[in-house]
DSSP file (Angstrom, degrees, kcal/mol; ACC not computed):
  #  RESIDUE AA STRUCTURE BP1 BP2  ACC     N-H-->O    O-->H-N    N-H-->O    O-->H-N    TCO  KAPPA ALPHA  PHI   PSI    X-CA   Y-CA   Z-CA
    1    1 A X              0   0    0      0, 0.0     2,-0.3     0, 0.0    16,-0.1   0.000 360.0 360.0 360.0 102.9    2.2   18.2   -1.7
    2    2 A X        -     0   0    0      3,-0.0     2,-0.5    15,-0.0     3,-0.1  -0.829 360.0-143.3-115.9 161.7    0.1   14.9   -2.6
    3    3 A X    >   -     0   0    0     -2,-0.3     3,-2.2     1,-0.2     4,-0.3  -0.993  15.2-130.9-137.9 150.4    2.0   12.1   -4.9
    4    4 A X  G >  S+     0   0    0     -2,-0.5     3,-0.8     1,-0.4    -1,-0.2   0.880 111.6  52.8 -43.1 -56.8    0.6   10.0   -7.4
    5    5 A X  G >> S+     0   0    0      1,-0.3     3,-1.9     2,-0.1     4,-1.9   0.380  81.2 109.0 -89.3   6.1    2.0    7.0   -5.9
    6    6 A X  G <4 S+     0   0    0     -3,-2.2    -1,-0.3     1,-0.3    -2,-0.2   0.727  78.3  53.2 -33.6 -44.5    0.4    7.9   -2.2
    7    7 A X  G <4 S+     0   0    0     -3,-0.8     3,-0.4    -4,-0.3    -1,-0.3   0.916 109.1  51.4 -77.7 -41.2   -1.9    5.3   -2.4
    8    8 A X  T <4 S+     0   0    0     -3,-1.9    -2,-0.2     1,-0.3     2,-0.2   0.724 131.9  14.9 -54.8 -36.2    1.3    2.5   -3.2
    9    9 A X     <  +     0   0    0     -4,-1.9     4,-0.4     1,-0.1    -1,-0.3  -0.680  59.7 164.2-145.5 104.8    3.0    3.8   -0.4
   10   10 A X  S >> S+     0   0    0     -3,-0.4     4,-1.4     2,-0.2     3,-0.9   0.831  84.9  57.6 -89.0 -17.8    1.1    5.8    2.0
   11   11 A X  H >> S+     0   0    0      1,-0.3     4,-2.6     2,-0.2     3,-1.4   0.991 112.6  42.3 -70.3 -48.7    4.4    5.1    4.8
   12   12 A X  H 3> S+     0   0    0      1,-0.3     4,-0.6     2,-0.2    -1,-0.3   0.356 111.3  54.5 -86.5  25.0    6.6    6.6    2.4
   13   13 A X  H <> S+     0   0    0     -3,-0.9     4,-1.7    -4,-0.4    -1,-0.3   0.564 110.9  46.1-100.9 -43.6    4.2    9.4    1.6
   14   14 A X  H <X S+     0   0    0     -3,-1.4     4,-1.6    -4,-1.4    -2,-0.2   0.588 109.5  53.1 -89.0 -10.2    4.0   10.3    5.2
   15   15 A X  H  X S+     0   0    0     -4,-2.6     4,-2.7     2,-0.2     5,-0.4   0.875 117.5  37.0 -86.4 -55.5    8.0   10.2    5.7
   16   16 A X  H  X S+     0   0    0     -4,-0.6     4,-2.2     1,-0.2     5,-0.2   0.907 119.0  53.3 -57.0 -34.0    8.8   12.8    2.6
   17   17 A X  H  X S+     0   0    0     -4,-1.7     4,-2.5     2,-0.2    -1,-0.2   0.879 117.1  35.4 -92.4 -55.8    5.4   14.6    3.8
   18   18 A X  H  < S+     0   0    0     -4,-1.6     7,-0.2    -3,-0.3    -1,-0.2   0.690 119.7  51.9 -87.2 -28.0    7.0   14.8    7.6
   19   19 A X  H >< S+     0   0    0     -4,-2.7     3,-1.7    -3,-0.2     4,-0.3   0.917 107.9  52.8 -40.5 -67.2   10.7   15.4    6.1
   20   20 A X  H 3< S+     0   0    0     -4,-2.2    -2,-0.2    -5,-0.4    -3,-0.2   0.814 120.8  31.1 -75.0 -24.7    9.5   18.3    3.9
   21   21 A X  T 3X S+     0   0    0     -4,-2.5     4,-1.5    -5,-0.2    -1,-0.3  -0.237  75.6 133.4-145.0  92.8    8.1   19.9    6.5
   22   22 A X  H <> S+     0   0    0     -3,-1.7     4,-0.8     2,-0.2    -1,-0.1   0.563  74.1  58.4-101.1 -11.1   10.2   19.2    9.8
   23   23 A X  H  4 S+     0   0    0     -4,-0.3    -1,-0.2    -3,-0.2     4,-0.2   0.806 106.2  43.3 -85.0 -13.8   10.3   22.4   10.9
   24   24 A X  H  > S+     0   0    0      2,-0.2     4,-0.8     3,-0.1    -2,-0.2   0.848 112.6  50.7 -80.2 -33.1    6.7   23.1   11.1
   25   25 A X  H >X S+     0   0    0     -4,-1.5     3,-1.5    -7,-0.2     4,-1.0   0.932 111.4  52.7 -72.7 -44.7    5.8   19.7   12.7
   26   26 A X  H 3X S+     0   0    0     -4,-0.8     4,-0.9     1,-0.3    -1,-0.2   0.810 110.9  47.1 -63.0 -36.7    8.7   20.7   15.2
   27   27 A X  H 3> S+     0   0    0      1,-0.2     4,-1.2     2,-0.2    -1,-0.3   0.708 112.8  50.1 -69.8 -15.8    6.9   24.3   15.8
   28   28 A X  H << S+     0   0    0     -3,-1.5     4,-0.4    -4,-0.8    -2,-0.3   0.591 105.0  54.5-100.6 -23.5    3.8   22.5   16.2
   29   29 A X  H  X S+     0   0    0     -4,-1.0     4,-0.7     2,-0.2     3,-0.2   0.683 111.3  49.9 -92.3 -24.8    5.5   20.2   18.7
   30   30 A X  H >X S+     0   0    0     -4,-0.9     3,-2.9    -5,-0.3     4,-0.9   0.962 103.6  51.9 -60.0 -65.3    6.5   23.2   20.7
   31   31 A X  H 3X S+     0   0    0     -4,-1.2     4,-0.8     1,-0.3    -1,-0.2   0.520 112.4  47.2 -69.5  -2.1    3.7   24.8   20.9
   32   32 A X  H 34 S+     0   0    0     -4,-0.4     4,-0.3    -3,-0.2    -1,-0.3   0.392 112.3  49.9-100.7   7.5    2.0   21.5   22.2
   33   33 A X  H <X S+     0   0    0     -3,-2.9     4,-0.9    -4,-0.7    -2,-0.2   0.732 110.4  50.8 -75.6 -45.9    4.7   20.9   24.7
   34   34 A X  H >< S+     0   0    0     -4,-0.9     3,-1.2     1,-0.2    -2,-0.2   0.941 110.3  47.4 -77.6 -55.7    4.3   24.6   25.7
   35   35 A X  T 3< S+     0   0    0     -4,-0.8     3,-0.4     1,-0.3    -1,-0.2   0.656 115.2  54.1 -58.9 -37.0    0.2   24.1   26.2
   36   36 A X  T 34 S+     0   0    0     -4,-0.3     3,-0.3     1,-0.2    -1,-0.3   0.573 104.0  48.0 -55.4 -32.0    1.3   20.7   28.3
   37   37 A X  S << S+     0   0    0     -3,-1.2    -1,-0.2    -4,-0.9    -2,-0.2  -0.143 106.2  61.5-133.5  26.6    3.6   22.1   30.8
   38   38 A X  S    S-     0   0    0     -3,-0.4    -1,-0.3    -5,-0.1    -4,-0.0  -0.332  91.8-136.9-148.7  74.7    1.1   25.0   31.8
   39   39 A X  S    S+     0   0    0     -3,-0.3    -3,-0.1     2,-0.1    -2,-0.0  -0.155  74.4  50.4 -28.0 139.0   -2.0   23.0   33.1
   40   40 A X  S    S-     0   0    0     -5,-0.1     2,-1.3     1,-0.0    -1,-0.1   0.833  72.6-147.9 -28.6 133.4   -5.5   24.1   32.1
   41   41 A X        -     0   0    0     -5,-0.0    -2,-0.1     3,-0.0     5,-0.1  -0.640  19.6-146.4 -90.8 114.9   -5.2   24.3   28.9
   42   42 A X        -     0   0    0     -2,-1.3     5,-0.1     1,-0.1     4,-0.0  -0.414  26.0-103.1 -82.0 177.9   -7.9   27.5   28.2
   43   43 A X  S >  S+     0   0    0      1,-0.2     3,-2.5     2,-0.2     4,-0.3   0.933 117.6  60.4 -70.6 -53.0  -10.0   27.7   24.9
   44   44 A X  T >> S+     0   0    0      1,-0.3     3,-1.4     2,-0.2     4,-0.9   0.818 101.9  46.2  -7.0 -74.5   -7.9   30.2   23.6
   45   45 A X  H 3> S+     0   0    0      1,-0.3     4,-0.9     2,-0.2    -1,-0.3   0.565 113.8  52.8 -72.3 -11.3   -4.9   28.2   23.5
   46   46 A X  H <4 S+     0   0    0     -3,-2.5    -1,-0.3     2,-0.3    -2,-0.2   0.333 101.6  57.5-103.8  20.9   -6.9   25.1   21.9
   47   47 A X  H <> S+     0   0    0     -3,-1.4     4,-1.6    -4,-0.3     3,-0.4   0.590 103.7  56.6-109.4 -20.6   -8.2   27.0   19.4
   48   48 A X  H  X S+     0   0    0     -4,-0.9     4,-1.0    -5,-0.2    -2,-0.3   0.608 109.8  40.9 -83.4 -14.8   -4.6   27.8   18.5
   49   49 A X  H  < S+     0   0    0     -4,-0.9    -1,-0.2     2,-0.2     4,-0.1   0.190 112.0  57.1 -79.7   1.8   -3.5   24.5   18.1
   50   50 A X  H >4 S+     0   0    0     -3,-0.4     3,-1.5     2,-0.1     4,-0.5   0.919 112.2  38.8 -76.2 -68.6   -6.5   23.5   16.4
   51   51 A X  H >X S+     0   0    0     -4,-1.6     4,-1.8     1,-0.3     3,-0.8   0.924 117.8  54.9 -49.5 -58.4   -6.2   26.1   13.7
   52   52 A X  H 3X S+     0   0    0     -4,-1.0     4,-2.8     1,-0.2    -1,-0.3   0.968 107.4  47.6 -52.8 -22.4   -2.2   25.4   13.8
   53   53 A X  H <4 S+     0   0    0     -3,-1.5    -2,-0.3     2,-0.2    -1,-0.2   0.516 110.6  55.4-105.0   1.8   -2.6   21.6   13.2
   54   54 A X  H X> S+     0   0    0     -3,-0.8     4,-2.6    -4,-0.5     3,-1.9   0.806 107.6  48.9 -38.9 -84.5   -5.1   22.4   10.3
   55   55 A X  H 3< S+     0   0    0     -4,-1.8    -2,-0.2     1,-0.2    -3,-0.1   0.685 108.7  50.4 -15.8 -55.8   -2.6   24.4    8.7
   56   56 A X  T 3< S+     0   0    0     -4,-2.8    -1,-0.2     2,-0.2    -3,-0.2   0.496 110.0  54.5 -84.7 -15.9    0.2   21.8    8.9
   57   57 A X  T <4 S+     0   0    0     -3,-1.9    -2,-0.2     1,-0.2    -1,-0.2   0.882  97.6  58.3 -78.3 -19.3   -2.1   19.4    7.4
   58   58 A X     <        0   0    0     -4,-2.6    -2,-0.2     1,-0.3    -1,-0.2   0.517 360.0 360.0 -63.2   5.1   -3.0   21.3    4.5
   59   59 A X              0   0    0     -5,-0.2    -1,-0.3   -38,-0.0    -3,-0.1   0.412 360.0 360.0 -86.7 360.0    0.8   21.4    3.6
């Protein structure tokens, strides 16, 4: 979802951007909550939040 006027206002690009999809950013914020509150974080589990936080920018 890019808008034209992105460049005029890049805050208010990132607020509809964080709006339109506040239930993924909120899934994404679990799952790095989840990865936080079980010290060492294995490769595994950073390769899943790499790959998520890809994902959720391409949106």
């Amino acid at each position: 979802m890019r808008r034209k006027g992105g460049k005029d206002d890049p805050l208010g690009a990132v607020t509809e951007w964080a709006t339109y999809n506040a239930a993924s950013v909120a899934q994404f914020r679990n799952m790095i909550a989840r990865a936080q509150a079980r010290p060492p974080v294995g490769a595994a589990m950073l390769a899943q939040i790499a790959s998520q936080a890809r994902n959720l920018l391409e949106r």
